[in-house]
Backbone bond lengths (Angstrom), bond angles and torsions (degrees), N, CA, C in turn:
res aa  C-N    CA-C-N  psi(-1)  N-CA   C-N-CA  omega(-1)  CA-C   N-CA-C  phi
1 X - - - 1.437 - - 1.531 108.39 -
2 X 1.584 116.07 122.80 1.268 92.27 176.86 1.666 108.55 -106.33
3 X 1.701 103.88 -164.86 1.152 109.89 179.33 1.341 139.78 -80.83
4 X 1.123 158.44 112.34 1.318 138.52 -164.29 1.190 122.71 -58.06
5 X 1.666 132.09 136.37 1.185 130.29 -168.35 1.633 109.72 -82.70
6 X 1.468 149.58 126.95 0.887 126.40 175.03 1.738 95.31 -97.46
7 X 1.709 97.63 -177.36 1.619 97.95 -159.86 2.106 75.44 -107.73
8 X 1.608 71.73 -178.82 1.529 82.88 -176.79 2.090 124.70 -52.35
9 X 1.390 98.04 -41.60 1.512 114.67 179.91 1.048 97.67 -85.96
10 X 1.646 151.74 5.33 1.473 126.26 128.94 1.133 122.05 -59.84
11 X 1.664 101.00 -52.82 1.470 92.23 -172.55 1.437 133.52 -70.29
12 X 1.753 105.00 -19.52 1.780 96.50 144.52 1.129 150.52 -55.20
13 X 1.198 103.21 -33.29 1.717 132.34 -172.43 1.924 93.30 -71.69
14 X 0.895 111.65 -40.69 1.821 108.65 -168.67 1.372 82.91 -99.68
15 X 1.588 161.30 5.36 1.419 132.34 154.23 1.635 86.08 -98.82
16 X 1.109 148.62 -66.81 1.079 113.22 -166.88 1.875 123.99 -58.01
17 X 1.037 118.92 -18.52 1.413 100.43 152.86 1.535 148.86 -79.19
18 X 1.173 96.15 -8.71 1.133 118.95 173.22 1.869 122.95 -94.65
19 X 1.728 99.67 3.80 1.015 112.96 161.66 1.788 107.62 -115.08
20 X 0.988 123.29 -18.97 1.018 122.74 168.57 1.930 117.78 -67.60
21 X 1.300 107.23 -46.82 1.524 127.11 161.14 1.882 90.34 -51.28
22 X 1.218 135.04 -66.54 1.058 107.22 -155.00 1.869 122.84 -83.97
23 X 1.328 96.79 1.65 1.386 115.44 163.96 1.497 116.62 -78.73
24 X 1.164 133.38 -46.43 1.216 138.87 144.41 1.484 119.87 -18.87
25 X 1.165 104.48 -58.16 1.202 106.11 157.49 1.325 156.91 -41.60
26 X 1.515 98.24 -49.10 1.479 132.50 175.95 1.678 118.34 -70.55
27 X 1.474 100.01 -20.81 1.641 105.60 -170.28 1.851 120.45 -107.08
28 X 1.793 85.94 114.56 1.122 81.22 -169.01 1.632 105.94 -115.29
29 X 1.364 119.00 154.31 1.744 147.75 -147.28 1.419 103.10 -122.28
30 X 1.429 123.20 122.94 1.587 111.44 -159.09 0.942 141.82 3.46
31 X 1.577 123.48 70.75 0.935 136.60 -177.26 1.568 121.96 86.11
32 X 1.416 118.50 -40.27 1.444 129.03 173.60 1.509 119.45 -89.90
33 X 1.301 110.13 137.77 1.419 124.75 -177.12 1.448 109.63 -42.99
34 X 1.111 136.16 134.59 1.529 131.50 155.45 0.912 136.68 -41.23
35 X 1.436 119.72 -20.14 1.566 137.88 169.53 1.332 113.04 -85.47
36 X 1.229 123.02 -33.82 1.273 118.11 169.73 1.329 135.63 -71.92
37 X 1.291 122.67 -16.99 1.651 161.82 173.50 1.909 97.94 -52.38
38 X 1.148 112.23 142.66 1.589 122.28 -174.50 1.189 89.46 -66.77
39 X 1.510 121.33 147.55 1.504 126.58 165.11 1.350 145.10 -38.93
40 X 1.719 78.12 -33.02 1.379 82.91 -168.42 1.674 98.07 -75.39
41 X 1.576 133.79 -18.34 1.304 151.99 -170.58 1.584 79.10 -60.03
42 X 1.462 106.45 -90.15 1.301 96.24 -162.81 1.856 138.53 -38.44
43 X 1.296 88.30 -17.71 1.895 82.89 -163.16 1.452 95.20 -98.49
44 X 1.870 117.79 -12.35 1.839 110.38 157.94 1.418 98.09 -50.87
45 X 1.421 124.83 -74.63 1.165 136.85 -123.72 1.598 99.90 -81.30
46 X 1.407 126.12 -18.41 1.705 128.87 -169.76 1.961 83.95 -103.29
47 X 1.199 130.42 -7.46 1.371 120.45 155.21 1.305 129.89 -83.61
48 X 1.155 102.76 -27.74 1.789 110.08 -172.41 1.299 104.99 -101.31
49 X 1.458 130.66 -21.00 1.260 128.94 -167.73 1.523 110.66 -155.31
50 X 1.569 100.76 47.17 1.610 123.88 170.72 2.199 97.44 -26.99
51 X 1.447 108.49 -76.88 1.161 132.55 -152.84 1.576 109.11 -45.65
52 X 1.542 113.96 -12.35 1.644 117.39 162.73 1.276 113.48 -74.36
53 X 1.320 110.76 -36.42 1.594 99.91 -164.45 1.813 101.54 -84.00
54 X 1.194 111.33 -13.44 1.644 111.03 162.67 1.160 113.10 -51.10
55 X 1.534 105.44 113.28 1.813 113.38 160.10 1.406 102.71 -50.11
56 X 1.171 121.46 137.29 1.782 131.81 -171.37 1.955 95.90 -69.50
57 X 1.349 107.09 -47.80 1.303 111.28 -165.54 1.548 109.43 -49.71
58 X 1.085 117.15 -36.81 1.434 135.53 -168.95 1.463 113.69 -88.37
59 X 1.902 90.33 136.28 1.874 94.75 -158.72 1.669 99.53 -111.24
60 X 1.611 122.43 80.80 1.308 126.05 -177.57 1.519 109.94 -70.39
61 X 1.581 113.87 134.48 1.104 112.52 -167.42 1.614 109.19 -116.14
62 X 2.069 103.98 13.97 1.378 102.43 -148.87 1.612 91.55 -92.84
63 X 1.449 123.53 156.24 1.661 125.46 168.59 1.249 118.06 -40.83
64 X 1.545 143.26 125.87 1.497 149.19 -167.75 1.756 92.92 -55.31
65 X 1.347 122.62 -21.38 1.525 83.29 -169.95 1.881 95.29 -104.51
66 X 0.989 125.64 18.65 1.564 131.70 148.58 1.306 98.92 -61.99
67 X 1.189 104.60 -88.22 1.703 119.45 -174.95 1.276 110.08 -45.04
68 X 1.014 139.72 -32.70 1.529 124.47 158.07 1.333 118.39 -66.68
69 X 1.498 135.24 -24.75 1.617 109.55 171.30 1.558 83.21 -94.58
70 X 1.373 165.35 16.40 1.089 147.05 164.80 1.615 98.51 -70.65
71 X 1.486 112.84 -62.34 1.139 124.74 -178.30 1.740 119.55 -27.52
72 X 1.515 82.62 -38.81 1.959 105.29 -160.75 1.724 99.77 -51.67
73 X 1.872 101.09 -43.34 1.557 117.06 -161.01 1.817 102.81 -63.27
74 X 1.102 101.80 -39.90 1.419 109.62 -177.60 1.602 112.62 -53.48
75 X 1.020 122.44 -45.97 1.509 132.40 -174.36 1.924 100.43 -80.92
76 X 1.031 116.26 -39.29 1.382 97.99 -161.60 1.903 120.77 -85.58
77 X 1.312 115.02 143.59 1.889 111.66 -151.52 1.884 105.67 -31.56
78 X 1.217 99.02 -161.94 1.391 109.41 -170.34 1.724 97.76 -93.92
79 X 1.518 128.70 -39.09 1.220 156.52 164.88 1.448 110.90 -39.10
80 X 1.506 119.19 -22.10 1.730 124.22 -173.79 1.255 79.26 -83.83
């Protein structure tokens, strides 16, 4: 069985999310991780302030209110 080839704009599209997921990560809110924060914390805070969870390296060109429910996906469990 082989593997599926993805084309080039997949395989960006899944490293930049997967840097975005790991920025999510990285940001932490008085003192406590962002991930650890009640849900409902997180999906204010990836609405109002999309532009943290942006990997800096990365040049998004999509409209803020894309990127704000993009943002939303990043914060919410693995289980959504």
């Amino acid at each position: 069985m082989s593997t599926p080839t993805l084309s080039r704009e997949e395989r960006t599209a899944r490293l930049a999310d997967l840097r975005a997921r790991e920025a999510a990560r990285k940001i932490v809110l008085r003192g406590k991780p962002l991930m650890e924060l009640p849900l409902e914390q997180r999906i204010a805070f990836a609405i109002f302030d999309p532009g943290a969870i942006v990997p800096r390296g990365d040049n998004y060109q999509e409209p803020i209110h894309r990127w704000q429910a993009r943002a939303v996906t990043y914060v919410l469990p693995k289980e959504a």
